[in-house]
VOBA-1610 file (N, C-alpha, C; in pm, whole numbers, padded with zeros to 5 digits, always signed):
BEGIN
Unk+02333+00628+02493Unk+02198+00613+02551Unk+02168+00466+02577Unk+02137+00447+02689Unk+02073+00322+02725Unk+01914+00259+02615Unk+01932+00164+02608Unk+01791+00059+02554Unk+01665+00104+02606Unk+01632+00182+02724Unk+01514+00203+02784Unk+01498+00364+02717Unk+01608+00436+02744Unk+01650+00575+02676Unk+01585+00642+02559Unk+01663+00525+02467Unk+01621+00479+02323Unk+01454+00528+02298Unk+01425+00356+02382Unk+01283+00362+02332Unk+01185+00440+02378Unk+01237+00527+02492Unk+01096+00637+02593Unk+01136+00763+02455Unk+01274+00779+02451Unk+01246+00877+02320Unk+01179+00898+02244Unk+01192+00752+02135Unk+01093+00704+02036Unk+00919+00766+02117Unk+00886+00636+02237Unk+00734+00667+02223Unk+00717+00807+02247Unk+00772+00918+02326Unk+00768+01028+02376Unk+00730+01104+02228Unk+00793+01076+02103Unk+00778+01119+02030Unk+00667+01108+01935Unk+00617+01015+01918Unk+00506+00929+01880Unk+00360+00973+01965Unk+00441+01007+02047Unk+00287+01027+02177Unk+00257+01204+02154Unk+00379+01242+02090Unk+00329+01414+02092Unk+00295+01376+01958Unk+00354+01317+01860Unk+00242+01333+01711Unk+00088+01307+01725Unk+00082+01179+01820Unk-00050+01157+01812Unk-00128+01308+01911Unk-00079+01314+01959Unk-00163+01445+02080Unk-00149+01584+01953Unk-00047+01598+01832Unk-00030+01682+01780Unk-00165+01685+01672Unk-00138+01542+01636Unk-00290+01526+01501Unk-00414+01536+01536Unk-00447+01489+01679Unk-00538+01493+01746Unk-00624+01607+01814Unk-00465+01732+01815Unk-00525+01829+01902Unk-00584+01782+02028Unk-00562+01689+02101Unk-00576+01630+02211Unk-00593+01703+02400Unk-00607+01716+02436Unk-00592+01789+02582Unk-00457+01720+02632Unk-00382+01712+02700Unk-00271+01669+02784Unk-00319+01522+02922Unk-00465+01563+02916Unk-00491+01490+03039Unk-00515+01349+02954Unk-00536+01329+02840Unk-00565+01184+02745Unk-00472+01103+02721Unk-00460+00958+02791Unk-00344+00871+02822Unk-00294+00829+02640Unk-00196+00787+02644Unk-00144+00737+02509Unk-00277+00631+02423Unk-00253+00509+02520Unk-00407+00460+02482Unk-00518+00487+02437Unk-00579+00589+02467Unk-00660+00677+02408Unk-00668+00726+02313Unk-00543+00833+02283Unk-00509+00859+02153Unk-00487+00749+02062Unk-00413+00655+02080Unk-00404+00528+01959Unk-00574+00528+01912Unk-00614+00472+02039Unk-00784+00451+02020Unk-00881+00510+01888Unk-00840+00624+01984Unk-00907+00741+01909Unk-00870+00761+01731Unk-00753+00770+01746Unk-00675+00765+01597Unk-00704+00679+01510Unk-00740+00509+01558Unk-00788+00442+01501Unk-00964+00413+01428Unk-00981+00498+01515Unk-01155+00495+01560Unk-01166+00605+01429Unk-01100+00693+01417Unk-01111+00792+01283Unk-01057+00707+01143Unk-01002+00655+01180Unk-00924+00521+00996Unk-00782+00574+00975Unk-00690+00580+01070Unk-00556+00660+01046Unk-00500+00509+00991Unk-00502+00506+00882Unk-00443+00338+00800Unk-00316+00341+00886Unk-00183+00371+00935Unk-00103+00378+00969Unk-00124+00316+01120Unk-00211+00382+01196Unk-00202+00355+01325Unk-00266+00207+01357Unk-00398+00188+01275Unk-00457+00112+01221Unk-00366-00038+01219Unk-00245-00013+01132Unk-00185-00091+01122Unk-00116-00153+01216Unk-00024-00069+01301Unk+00047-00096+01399Unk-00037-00082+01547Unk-00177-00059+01555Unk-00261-00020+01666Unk-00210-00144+01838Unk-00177-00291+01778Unk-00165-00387+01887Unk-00037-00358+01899Unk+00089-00316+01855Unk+00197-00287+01926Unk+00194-00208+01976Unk+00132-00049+01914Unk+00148+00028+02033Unk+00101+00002+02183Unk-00012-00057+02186Unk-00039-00100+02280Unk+00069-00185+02399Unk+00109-00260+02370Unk+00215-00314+02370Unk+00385-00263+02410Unk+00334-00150+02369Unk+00445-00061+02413Unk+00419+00103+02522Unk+00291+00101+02532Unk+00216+00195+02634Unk+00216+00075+02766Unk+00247-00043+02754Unk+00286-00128+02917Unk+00373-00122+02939Unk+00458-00145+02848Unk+00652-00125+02861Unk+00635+00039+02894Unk+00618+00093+02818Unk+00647+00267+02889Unk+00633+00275+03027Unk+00484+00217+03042Unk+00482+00214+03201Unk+00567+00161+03333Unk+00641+00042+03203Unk+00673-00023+03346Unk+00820+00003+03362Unk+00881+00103+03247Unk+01016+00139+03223Unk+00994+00287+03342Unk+00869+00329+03285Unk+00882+00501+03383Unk+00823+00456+03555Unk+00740+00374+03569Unk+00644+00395+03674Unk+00706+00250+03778Unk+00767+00173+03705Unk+00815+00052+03787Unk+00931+00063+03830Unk+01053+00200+03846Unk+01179+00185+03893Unk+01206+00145+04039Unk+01313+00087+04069Unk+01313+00064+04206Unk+01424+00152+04275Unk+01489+00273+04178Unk+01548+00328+04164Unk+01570+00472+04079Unk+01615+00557+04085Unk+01604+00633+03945Unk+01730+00619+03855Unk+01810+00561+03911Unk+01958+00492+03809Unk+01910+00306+03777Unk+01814+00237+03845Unk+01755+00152+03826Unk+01628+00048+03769Unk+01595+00057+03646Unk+01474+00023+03558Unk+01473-00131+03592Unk+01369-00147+03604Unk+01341-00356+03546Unk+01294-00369+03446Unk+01243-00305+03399Unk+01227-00350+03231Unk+01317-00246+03142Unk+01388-00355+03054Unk+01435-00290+02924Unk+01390-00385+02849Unk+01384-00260+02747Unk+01347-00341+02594Unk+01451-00409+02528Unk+01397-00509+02489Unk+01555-00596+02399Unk+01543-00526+02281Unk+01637-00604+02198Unk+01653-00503+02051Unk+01516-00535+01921Unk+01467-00607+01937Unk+01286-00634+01866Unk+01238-00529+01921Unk+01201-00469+02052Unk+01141-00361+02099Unk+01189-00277+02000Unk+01321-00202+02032Unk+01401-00089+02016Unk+01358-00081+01887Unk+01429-00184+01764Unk+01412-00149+01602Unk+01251-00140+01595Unk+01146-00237+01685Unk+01042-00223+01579Unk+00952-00082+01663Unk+01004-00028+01739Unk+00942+00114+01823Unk+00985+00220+01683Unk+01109+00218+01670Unk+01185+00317+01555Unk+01108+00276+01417Unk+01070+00178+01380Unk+01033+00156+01248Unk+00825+00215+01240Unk+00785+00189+01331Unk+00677+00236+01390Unk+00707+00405+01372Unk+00758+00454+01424Unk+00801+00583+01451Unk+00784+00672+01304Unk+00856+00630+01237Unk+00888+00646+01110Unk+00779+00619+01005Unk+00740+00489+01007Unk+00608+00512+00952Unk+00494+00610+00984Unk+00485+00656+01090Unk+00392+00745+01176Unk+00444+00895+01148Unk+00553+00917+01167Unk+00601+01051+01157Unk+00652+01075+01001Unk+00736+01004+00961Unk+00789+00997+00809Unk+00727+00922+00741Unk+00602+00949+00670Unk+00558+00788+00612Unk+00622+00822+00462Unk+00650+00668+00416Unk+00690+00706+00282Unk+00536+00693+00186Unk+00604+00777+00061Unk+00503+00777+00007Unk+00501+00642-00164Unk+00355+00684-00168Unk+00405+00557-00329Unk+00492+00593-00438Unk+00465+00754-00415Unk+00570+00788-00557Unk+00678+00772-00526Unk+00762+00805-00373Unk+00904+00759-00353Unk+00905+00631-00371Unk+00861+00519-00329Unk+00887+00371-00340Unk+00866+00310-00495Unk+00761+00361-00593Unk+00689+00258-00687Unk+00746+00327-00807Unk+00766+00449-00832Unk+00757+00542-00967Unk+00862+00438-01070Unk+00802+00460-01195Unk+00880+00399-01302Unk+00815+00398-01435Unk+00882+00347-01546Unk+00814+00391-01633Unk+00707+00295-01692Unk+00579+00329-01680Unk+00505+00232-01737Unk+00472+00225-01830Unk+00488+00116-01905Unk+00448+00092-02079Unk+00322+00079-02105Unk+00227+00151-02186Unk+00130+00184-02237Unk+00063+00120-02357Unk-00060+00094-02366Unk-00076+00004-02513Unk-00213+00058-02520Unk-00296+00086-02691Unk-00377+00147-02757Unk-00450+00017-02709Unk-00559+00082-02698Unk-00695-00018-02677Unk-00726-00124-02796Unk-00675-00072-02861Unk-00737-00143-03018Unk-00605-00268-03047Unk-00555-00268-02964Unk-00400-00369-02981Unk-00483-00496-02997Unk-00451-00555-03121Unk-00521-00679-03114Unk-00439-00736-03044Unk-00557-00865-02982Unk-00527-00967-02906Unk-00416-01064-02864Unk-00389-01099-02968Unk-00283-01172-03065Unk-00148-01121-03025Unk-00121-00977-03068Unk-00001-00877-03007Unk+00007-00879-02877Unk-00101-00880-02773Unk-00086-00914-02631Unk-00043-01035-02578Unk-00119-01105-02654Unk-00036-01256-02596Unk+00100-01254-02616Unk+00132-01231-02765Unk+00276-01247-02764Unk+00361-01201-02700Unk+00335-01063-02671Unk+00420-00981-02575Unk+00450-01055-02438Unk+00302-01100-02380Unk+00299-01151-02228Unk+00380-01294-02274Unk+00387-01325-02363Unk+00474-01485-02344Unk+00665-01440-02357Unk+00631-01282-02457Unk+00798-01333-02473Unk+00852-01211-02374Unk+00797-01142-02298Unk+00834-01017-02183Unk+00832-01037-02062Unk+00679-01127-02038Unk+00613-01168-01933Unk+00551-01050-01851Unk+00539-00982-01903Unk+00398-00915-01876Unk+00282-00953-01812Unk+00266-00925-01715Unk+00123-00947-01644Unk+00019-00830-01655Unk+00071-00736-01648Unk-00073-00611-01640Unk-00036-00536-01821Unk-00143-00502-01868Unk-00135-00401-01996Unk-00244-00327-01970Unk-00167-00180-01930Unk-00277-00091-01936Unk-00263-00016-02070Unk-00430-00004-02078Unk-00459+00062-02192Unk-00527+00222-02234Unk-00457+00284-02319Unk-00550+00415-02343Unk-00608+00425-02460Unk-00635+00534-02472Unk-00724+00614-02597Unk-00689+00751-02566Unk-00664+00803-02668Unk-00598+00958-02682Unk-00526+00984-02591Unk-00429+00889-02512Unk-00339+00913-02428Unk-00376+00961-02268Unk-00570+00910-02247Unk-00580+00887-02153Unk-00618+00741-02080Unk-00629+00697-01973Unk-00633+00516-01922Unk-00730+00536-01917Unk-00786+00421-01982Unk-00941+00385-01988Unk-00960+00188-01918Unk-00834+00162-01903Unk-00851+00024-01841Unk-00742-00082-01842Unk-00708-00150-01757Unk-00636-00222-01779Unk-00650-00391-01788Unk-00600-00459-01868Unk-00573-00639-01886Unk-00481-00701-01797Unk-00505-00813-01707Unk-00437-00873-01663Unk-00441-01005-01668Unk-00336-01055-01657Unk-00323-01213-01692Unk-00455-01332-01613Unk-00485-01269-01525Unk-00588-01291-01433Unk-00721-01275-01524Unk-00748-01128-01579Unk-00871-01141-01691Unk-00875-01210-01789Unk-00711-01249-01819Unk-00750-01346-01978Unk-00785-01443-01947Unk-00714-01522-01828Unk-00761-01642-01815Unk-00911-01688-01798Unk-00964-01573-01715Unk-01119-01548-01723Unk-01207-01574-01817Unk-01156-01455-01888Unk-01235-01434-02035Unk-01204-01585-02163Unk-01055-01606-02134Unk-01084-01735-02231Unk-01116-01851-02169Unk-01144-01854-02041Unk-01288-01995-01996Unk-01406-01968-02007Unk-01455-01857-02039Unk-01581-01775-02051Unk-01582-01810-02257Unk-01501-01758-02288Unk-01500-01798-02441Unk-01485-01970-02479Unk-01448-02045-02482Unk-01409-02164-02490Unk-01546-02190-02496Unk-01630-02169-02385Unk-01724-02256-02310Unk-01886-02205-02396Unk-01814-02065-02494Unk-01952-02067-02569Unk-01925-02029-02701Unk-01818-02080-02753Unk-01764-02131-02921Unk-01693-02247-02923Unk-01720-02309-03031Unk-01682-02410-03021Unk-01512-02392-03138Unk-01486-02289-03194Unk-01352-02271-03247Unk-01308-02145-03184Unk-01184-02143-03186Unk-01104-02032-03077Unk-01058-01968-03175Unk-01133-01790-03252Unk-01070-01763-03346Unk-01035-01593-03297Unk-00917-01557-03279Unk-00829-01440-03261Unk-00865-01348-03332Unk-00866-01336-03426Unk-00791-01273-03564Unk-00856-01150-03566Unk-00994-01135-03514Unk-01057-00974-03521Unk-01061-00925-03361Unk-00988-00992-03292Unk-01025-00942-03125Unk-00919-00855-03068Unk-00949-00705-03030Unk-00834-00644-02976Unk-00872-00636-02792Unk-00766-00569-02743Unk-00764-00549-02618Unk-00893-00489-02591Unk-00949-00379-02622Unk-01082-00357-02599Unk-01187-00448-02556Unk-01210-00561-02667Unk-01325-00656-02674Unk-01293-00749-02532Unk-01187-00712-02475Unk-01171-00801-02342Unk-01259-00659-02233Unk-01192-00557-02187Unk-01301-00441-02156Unk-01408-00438-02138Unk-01490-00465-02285Unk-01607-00443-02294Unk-01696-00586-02245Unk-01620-00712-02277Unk-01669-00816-02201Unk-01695-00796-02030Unk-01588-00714-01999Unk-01573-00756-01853Unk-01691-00612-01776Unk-01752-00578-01876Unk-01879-00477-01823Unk-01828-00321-01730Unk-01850-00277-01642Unk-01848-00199-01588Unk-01710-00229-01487Unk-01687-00339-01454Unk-01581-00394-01309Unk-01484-00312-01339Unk-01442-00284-01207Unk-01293-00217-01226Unk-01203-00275-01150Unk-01097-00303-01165Unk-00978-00392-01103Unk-00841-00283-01067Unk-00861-00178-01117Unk-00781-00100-01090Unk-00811+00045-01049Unk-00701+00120-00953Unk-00740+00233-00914Unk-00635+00356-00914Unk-00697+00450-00970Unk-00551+00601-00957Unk-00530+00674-00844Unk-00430+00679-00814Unk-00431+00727-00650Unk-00241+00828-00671Unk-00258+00941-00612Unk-00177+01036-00609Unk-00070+01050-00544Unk+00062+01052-00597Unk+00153+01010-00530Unk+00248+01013-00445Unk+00126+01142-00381Unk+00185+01143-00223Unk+00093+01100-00135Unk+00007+00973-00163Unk-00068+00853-00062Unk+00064+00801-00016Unk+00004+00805+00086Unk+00157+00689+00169Unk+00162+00540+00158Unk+00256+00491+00157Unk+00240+00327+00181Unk+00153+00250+00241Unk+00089+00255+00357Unk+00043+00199+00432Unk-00145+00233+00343Unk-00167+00359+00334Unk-00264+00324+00267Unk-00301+00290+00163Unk-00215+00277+00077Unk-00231+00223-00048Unk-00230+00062-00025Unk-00128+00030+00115Unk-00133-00184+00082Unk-00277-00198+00084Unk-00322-00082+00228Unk-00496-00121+00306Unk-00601-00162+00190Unk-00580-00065+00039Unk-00669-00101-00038Unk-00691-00196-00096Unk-00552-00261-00092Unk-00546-00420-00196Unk-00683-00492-00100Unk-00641-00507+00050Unk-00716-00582+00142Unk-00796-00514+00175Unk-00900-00444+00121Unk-01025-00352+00132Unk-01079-00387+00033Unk-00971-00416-00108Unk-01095-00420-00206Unk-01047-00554-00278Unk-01106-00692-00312Unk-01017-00797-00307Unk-01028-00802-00481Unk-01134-00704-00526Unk-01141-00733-00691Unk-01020-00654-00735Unk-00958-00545-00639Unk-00852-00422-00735Unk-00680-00571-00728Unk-00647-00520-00850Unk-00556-00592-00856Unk-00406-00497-00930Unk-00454-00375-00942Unk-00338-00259-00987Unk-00395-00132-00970Unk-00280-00060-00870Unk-00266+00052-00845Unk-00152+00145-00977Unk-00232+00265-01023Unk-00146+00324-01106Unk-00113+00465-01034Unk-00027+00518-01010Unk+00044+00659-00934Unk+00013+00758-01078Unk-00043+00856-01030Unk-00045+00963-01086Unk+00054+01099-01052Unk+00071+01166-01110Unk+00149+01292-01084Unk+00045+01403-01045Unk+00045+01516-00952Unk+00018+01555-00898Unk+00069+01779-00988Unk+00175+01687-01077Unk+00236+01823-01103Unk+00206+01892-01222Unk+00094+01817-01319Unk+00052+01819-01438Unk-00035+01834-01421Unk-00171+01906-01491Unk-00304+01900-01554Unk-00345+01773-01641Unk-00260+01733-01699Unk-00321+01602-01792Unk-00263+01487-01682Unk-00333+01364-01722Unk-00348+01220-01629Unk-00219+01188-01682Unk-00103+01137-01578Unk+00018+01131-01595Unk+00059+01033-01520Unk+00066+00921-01581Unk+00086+00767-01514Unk+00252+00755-01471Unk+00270+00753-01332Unk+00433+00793-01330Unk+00445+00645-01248Unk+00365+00531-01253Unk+00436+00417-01186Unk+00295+00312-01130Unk+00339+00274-01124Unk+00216+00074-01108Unk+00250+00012-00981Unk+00153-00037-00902Unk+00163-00105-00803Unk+00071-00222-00806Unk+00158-00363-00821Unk+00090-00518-00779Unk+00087-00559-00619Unk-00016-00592-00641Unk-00006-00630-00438Unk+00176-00738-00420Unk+00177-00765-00533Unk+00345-00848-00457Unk+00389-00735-00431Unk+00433-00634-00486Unk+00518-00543-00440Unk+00522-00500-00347Unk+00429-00512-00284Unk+00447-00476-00149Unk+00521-00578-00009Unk+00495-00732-00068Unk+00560-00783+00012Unk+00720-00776-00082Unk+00743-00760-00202Unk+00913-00745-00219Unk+00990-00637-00146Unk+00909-00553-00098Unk+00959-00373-00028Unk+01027-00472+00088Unk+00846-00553+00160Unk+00920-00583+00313Unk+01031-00663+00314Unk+01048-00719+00244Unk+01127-00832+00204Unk+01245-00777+00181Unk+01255-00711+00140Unk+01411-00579+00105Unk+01470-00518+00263Unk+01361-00491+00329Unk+01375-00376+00411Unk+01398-00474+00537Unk+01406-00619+00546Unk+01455-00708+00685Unk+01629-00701+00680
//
């Protein structure tokens, strides 16, 4: 298959999902549908909304500009081709968080004194400790809150004393805020990054299982991780 081949495949295909999700009439140009798709919050399309665009001119000018029918003037170079297919795939196959993130996450009793957290985060390096009570999450610590909380402490004792403070008493300082969110783990990728940059206080995503009755923490997501995926996947 030729480079132009390739990629009318790809959008051809892309253009019946969107007319498929849409329930669309036939007479509604590609454009439209992106539009439209976006105009509803499809995080996916959302994402990629200025390439498609971008590639509804090239369609045109691959189908509607021949000077020939064995003769095209535009082909797509190979940036077109891979990033039409990777588009594609996100749109039609999206992956989800539980395929990409699942793992086992280590758990710690609310009542863990303080003291035990630090140490851990200095000799593991630990950044997030989520915490339960009767083996359900009631909140999580991040290296980000301690630092918080001990410029907030410093600044209204004048001795720095540990010895009765557990993970909780950081919790209950930090009031109602929530920094983290449970989300099911067949959310797809794309909407789970959208939330980091939707919500700038969440700073951990925890995957739940879907296959249990009880809250079943099957994996953690830090906004880096998401750029280590892309970073894998060049």
């Amino acid at each position: 298959m030729s480079s132009a081949e390739i990629f009318l495949a790809s959008f051809n295909r892309i253009e019946k999902w969107l007319r498929a999700s849409l329930d669309s009439p036939s007479s509604m140009g590609f454009t439209q549908l992106v539009r439209l798709m976006s105009k509803k919050g499809h995080t996916s399309v959302i994402k990629y909304e200025e390439d498609l665009y971008q590639f509804a001119q090239l369609r045109n000018a691959i189908v509607h500009d021949k000077i020939s029918p064995e003769f095209v003037i535009a082909q797509p170079n190979e940036w077109a081709i891979e990033r039409i297919l990777v588009i594609e795939d996100a749109l039609l196959r999206p992956k989800t968080i539980g395929q990409l993130f699942n793992k086992k996450v280590v758990m710690f009793e609310k009542n863990t004194p303080l003291k035990e957290l630090l140490k851990i985060a200095e000799k593991k390096k630990y950044s997030q400790f989520p915490l339960q009570h009767q083996g359900k999450l009631v909140g999580v610590i991040t290296l980000r809150m301690l630092g918080y909380w001990f410029a907030r402490f410093v600044s209204q004792h004048d001795t720095l004393n540990l010895e009765h403070l557990t993970a909780n008493d950081l919790l209950m300082s930090d009031g109602k805020k929530s920094n983290y969110l449970l989300l099911d783990e067949e959310v797809s990728y794309d909407e789970a990054e959208a939330l980091f940059h939707q919500q700038p206080s969440l700073e951990v995503i925890f995957i739940t299982s879907n296959q249990s009755s009880k809250q079943q923490i099957t994996g953690i997501i830090r906004p880096r991780d998401f750029i280590n995926i892309e970073e894998k996947s060049e």
